[in-house]
C-alpha positions in Angstrom: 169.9 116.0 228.1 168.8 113.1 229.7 164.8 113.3 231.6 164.0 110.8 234.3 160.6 110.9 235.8 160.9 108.5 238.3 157.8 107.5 240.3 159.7 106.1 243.4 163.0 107.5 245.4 164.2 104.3 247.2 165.9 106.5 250.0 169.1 105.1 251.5 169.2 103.2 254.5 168.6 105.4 257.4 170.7 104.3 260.2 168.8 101.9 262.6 170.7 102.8 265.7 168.5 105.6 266.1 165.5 104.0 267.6 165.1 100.4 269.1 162.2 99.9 266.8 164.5 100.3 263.6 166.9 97.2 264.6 169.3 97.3 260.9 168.5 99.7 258.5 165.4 101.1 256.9 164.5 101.4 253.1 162.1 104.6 252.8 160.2 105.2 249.5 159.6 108.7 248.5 157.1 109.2 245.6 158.7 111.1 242.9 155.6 110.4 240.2 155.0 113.3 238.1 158.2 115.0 239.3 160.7 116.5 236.1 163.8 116.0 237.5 165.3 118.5 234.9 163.5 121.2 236.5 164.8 123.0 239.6 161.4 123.5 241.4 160.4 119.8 240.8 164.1 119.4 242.6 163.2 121.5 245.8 159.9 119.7 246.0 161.7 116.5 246.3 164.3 117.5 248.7 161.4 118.6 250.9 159.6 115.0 250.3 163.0 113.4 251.2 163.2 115.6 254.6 160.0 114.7 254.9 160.3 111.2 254.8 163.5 110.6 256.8 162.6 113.0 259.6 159.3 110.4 260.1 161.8 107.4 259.3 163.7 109.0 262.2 161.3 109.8 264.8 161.1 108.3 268.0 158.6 108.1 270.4 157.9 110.5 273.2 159.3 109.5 276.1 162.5 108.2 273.9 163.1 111.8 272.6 165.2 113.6 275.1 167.5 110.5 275.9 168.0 109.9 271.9 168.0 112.8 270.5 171.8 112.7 269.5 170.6 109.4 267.4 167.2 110.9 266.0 169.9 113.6 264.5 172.4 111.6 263.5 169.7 109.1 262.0 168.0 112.3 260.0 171.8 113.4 258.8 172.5 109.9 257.7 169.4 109.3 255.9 169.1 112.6 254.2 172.7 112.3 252.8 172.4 108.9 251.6 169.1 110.2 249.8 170.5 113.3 248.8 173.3 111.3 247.0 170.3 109.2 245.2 168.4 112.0 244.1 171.8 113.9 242.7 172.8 110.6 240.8 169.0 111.2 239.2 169.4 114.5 238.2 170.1 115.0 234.4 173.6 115.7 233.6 174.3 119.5 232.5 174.8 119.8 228.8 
């Protein structure tokens, strides 16, 4: 079985259209130091340090929020799958 201990997640781009501060796409590091992949609760702590990172990758500010809320959700939904699809491509292959 294959370990990897990786100490940085290079996120997937996060689509920029959902904020006009994020003009292209957006490269989000999420620390994955100390983190064996191979077991399932170091797993769920990175999927909640990935949601973490693209929700605040995502956010826009205040006043932004009601009239771009379909992009703030399609920008989390992009950016989490992209991720998602980094972190499985991580994950040790089953034996």
């Amino acid at each position: 079985m294959r370990k990897f201990i990786l100490p940085l997640l290079a996120a997937a781009a996060v689509a920029g259209a959902a904020s006009p501060a994020l003009a292209g796409e957006v490269t989000i590091r999420v620390r994955m130091a100390g983190l064996d992949l191979s077991n399932p609760s170091a797993v769920d702590t990175a999927k909640d340090r990935i949601d973490t990172a693209v929700s605040r990758a995502c956010r826009m500010p205040a006043m932004f929020r009601f009239y771009g809320k379909q992009a703030v959700d399609d920008c989390v939904a992009d950016g989490k799958a992209k991720a998602m699809n980094e972190l499985e491509a991580m994950l040790p292959a089953a034996d």
